[in-house]
C-alpha positions in Angstrom: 27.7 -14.7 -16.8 26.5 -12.3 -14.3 23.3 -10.5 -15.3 21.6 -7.3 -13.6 17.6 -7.3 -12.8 16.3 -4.4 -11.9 13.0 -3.5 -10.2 11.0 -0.3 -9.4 8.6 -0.8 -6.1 6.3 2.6 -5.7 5.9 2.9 -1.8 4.0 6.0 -1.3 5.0 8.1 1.9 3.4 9.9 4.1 5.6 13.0 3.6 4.2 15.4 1.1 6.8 17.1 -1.4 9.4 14.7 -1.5 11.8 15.8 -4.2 15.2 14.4 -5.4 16.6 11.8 -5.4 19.0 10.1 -3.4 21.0 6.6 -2.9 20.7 5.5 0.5 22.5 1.9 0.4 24.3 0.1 -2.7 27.0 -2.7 -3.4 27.1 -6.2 -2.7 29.2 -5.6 0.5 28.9 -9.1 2.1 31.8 -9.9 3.9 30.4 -12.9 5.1 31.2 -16.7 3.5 28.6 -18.1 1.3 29.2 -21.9 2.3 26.2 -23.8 3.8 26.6 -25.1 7.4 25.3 -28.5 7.5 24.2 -27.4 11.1 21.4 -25.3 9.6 17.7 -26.0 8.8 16.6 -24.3 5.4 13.2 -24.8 6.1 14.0 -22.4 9.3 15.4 -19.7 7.2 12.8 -19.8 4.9 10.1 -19.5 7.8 12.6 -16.4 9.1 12.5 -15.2 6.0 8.7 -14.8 5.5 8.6 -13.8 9.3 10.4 -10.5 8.5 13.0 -10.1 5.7 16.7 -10.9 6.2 16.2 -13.2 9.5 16.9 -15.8 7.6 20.0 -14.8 6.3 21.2 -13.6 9.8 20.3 -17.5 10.8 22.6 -18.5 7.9 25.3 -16.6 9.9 25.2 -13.9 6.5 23.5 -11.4 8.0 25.0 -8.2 5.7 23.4 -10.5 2.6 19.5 -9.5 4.1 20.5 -6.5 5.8 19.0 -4.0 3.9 15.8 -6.1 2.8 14.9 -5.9 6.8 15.7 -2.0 6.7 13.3 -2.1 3.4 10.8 -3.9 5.2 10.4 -1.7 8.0 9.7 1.5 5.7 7.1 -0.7 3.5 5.5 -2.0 7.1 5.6 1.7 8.3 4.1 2.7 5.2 1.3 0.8 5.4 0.4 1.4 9.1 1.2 5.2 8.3 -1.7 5.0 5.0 -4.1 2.6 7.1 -4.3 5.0 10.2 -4.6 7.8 7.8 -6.9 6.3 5.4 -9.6 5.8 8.4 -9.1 9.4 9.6 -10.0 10.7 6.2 -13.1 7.9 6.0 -14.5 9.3 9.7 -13.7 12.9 8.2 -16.0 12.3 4.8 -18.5 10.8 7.2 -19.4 13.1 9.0 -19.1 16.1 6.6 -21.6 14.6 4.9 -23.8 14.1 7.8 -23.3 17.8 8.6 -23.9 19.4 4.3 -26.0 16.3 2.9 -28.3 15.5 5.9 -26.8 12.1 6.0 -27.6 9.3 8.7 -24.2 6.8 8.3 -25.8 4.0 10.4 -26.0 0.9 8.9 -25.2 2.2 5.2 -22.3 0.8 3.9 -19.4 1.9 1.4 -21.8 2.0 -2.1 -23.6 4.5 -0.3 -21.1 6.8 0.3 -19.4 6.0 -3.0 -23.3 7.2 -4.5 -24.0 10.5 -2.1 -21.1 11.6 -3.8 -22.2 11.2 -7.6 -25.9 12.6 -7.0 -27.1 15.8 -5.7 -29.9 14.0 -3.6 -32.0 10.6 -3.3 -34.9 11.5 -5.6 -32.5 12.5 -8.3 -30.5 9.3 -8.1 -33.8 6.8 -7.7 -35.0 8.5 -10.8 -31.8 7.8 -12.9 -32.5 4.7 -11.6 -36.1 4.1 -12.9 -34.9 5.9 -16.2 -32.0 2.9 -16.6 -33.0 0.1 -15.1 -37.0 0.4 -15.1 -38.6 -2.0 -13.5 -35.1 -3.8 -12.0 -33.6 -0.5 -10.4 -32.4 -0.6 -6.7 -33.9 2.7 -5.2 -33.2 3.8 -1.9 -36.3 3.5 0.2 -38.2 7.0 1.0 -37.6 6.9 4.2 -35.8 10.0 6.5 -32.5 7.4 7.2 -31.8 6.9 3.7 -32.1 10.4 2.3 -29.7 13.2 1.3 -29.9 16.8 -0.3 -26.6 18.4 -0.6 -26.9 21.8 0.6 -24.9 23.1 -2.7 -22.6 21.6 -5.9 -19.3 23.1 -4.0 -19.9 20.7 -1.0 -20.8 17.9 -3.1 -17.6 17.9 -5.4 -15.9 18.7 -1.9 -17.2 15.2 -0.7 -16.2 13.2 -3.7 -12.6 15.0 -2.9 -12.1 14.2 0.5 -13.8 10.1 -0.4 -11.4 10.0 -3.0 -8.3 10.8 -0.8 -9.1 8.1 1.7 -9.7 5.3 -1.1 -6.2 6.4 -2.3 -4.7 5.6 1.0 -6.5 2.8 1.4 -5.0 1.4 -1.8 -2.0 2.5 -1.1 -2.0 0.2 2.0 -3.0 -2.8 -0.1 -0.2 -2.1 -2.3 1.9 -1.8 0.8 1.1 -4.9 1.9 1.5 -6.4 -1.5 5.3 -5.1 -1.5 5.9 -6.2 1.9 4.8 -9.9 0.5 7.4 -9.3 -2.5 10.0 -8.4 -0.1 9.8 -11.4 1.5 9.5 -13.6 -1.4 13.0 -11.7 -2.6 14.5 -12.9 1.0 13.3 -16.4 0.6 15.2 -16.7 -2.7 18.4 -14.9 -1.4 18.1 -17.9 1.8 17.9 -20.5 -0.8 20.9 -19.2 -2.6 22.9 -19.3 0.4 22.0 -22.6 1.7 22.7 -24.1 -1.7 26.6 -22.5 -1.6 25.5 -19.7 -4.1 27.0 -16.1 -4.2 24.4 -13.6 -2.4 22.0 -11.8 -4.2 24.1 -7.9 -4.6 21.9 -5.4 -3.8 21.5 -1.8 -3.8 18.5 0.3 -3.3 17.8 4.2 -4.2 15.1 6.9 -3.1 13.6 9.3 -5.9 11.3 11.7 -5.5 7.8 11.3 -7.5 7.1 15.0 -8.6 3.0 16.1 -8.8 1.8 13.0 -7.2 0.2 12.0 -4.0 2.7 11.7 -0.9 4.7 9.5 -2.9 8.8 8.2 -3.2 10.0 5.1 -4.8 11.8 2.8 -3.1 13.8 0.9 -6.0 15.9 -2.1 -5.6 19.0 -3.7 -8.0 20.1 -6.9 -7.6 23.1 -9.0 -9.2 23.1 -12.3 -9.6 
């Protein structure tokens, strides 16, 4: 009995608005012969395989049946270079506006600081929320010039924990690049197995839809028969 699984994989692009939705490869069209050749190492394929998706297939001389994982992988693997060189613009960029509106010294501080500048108006006001909570356990920042801060005004504080907030969201969106990229190849693995083993290909057709009122987004979703 053939059965059809179906998965969604969110990749989010760098290109803002996308809209629509469109079918950019579909059908099972392997034209190559699903026997194994006794000449061929599995274990190979499988390393090819988790090298970069569809290799292995190509080295099973069925390379239509991992074609468009490889094109897959390159978008996920451009993705997530795309978010991480992104996502470190916009961390230098929140860094240094709040050096310029809260008086901040970045050196040495790590990323709980900057995830805190961004909740409290100043250091005093955030030590004693501290003391209030916590009493005689609370962590306070030392009174010292490095570790101090005073936004200049609410509107550049709430501008801050904008802009921090946009660079954590391309930073996970690279993780969950790379988490994709780890599927796709885990996909390619089982399609190698298949094919050494003498088993039908895994059919596969893939579709891009727009994602409406979210952050530079598509999805990327896959169909496979089997």
């Amino acid at each position: 009995m053939r059965q059809t699984f179906l998965t969604g994989i969110v990749i989010l692009s760098l290109v803002a608005g996308v809209s629509g939705r469109e079918k950019i490869f579909s059908g099972s069209a392997f034209a190559e012969g699903s026997q194994k050749s006794e000449t061929k190492s599995l274990s190979k394929a499988i390393g090819l395989s988790l090298l970069l998706p569809g290799m292995g297939e190509r080295y099973l001389g069925m390379p239509s049946s991992g074609k468009y994982l490889t094109i897959g992988d390159g978008i996920i693997i451009g993705s997530a270079v795309s978010f991480a060189i992104v996502g470190a613009w916009k961390e230098q960029e929140y860094k240094t506006f709040a050096q310029k509106y809260a008086g901040v010294d970045p050196s040495g501080k790590d990323e709980e600081f900057f995830r805190i500048i961004g909740l409290y108006p100043d250091r005093d006001t955030y030590n004693y929320s501290q003391e209030l909570y916590y009493r005689d356990d609370a962590d306070l920042y030392p009174q010292t010039p490095e570790w101090n801060w005073v936004w200049r005004s609410e509107q550049d504080q709430l501008r801050y924990y904008d802009m921090r907030a946009s660079a954590e969201r391309m930073w996970r969106n690279f993780r969950i690049a790379l988490g994709v990229a780890g599927i796709n190849r885990l996909i390619s693995t089982i399609n190698v197995i298949r094919l050494y083993r003498g088993g039908a290909p895994l059919g596969l057709s893939a579709e891009i839809n727009g994602v409406h009122n979210s952050d530079y987004g598509f999805k990327l979703i896959y169909s496979f028969e089997f």
